[in-house]
N, C-alpha and C positions, 0 to 999 in steps of 0.2 A: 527499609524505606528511608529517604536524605529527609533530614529535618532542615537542613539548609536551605531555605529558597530565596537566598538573593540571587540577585542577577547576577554575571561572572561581568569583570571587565575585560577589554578588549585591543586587540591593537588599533588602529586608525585606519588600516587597510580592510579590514574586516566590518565589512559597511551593511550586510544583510542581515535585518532582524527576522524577528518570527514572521511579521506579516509578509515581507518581501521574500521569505520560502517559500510560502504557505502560496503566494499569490503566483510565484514560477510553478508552483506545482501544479495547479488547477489548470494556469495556461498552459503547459507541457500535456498535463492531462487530457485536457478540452483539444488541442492539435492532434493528440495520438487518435482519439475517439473517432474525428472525421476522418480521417485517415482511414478507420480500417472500416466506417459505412462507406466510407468512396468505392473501397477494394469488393465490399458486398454488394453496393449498387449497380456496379457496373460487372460484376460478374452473373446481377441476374439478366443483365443484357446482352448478355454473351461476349462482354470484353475485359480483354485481362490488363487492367491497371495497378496492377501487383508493384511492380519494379519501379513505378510512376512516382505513387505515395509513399511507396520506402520511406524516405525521409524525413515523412513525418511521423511515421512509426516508431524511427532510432528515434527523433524528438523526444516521443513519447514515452520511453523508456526511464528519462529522469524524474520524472513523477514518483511512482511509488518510493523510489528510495528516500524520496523527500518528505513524502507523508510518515517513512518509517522513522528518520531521523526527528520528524516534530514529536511523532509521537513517543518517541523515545527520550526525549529531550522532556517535555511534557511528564511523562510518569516520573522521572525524576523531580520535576520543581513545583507540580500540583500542590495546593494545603488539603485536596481531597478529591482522592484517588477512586473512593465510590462517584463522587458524583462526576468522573473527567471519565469514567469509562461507562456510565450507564448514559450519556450521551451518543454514544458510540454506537451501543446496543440499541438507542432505539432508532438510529437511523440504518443501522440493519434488518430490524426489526419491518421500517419505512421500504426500502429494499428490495426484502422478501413479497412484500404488499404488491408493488409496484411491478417487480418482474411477474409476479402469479397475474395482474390483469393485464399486461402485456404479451404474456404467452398464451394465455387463453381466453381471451378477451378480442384481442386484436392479432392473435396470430402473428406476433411480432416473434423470429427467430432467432435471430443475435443479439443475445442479451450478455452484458458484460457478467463474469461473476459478482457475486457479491463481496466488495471490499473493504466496507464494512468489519464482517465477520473474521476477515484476515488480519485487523488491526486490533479488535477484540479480542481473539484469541491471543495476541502477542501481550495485549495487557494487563488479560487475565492470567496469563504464565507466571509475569511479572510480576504481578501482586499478588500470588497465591505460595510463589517459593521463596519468597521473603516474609512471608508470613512464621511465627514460632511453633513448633510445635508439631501436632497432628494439623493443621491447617495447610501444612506443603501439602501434604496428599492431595491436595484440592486442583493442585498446578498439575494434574494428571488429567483433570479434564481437560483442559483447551491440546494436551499433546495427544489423546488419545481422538479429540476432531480432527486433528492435524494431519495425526496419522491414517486416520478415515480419510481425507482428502487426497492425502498423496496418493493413497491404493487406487482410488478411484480416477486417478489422472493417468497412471501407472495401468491400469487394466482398462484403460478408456473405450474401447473396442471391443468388451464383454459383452453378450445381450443379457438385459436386465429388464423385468418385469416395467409395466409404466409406470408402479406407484413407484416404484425404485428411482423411475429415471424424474419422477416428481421430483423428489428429495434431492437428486443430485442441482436440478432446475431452480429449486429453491436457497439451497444449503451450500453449495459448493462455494467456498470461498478464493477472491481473484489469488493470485501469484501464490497461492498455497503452502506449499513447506519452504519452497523461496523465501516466501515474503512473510512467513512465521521465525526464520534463521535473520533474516537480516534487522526483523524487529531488536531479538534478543540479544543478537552480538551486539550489535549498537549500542545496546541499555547496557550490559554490563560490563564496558569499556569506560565508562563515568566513574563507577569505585574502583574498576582497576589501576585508574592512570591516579586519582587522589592519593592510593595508598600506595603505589608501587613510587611514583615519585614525587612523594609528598607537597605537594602546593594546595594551597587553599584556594575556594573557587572566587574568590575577593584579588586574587592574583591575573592578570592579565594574559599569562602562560599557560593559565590552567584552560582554557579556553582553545585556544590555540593546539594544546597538547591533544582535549577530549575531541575537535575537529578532524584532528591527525587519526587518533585512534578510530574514531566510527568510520570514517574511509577508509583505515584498512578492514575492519569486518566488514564493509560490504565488497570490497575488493577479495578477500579472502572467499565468502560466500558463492560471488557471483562468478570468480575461476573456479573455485571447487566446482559445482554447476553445471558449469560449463565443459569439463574435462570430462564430466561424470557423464551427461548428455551427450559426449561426442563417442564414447567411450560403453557403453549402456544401453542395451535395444530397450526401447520403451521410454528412459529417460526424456526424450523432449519432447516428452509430454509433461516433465514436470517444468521442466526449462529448456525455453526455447530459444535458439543461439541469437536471436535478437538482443535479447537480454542481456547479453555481454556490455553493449551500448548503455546500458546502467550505469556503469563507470563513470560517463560524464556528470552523474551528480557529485560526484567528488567536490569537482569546481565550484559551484553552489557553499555546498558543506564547510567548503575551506575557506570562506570569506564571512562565514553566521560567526556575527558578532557577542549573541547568548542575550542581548536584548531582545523585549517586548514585542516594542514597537507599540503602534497606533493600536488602539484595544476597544473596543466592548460590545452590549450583549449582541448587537444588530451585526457586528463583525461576526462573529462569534458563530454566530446562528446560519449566517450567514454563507460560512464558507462549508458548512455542514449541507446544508440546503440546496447549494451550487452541483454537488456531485449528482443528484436525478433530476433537477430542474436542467441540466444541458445535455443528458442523452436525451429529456421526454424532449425537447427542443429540436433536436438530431433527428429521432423517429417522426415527429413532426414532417419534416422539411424533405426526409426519405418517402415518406408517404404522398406526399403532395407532387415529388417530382416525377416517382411512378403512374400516380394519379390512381392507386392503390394498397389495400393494405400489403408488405414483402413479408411474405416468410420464409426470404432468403434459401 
């Protein structure tokens, strides 16, 4: 774990702090989400606006990797690692709550996974294999959910009992072994590039350099992927060739200057709170347009 938590300097072209990721990511988010109730709305009414909303779809693509990059950015320069990840947990936890009265409650269909649970598990990896000792063993939980996800993306098409497909309803975590690899590459691209080409993170290049590197592990991840997927019966179910479109977070990435930015608790709480307060919003405004509950 870095006991270092300054901020890193930066060059001058490098103008996007944490809040100005954070805030493309939510909009990129919020874009992709209508986009694909557009695609369910209109195919409960028998029209195919597939190829229409495309583009907000690829939009919505740069998101996760951005949320993977803060968080990854984040377990490195936290003073406290329990309390930056049990935030996490319980808006999973919020999630879980939210999708169980939406699916059964209101009969509500398309429910995103829980993404949440996919950030947790990449930070529980993290702070479990840099632990000493007997305490790695621990970083076996979040790979051994991991790997319970993948199967179950991977055998998507098996019939399963309902309390099974409960658990899947509940637990399944969004972008799954995707979005569990590009947490981790990301994060251990920060001691690699420190130690491999020594600069201190009070260096202006060091910044610059750990930019360079989390772009290529998600660029590394998202070809692997992607080759795997095209290449693999079953695979795009784990990754779907949209996703390739991930790549334009690079852009983003390559301009985060390693600052703040504007901060606090109402922020904070804030951008946590934003992820189910704008799908309940979504289902909202689906439901009203139907003039019924969809259960797609």
């Amino acid at each position: 774990m870095s006991t270092n938590k300054q901020q890193y300097d930066s060059y001058k072209w490098q103008f996007l702090n944490s809040l100005w990721i954070k805030i493309l990511a939510i909009v990129t988010m919020t874009i992709d989400h209508i986009g694909a109730y557009i695609q369910v709305f209109y195919r409960k009414l028998g029209v195919r606006m597939y190829y229409k909303v495309q583009p907000m779809r690829i939009v919505g693509r740069i998101a996760f990797p951005l949320f993977a990059f803060m968080l990854a950015t984040g377990m490195h320069k936290t003073h406290n690692r329990l309390k930056y990840l049990l935030k996490i947990g319980i808006m999973a936890l919020i999630w879980i709550a939210i999708t169980a009265i939406a699916k059964y409650c209101f009969n509500i269909g398309y429910i995103p996974n829980n993404i949440f649970l996919t950030l947790l598990a990449g930070g529980l990896f993290i702070a479990f294999i840099e632990k000493k000792k007997a305490w790695k063993l621990l970083a076996f939980i979040p790979l051994i959910y991991i790997g319970w996800a993948a199967y179950n993306d991977y055998y998507h098409n098996l019939i399963y009992p309902s309390w099974y497909n409960t658990i899947l309803l509940l637990f399944q975590p969004d972008y799954g072994l995707y979005g569990f690899l590009i947490i981790v590459g990301m994060y251990f691209t920060i001691p690699l590039i420190t130690k491999v080409f020594k600069v201190k993170e009070s260096d202006r290049k060091c910044q610059l350099l750990i930019n360079t590197s989390m772009s290529i592990a998600l660029a590394i991840v998202t070809v692997v992927m992607y080759i795997l997927a095209k290449n693999i019966a079953n695979m795009q179910y784990l990754f779907s060739n949209i996703e390739i479109y991930a790549l334009l977070a690079i852009v983003p990435i390559m301009f985060y200057s390693g600052k703040k930015g504007y901060d606090n608790k109402i922020v904070q709480y804030g951008f946590y709170a934003y992820y189910p307060i704008h799908l309940i919003i979504i289902w909202i405004v689906v439901i009203c347009m139907l003039g019924t509950i969809p259960s797609f």
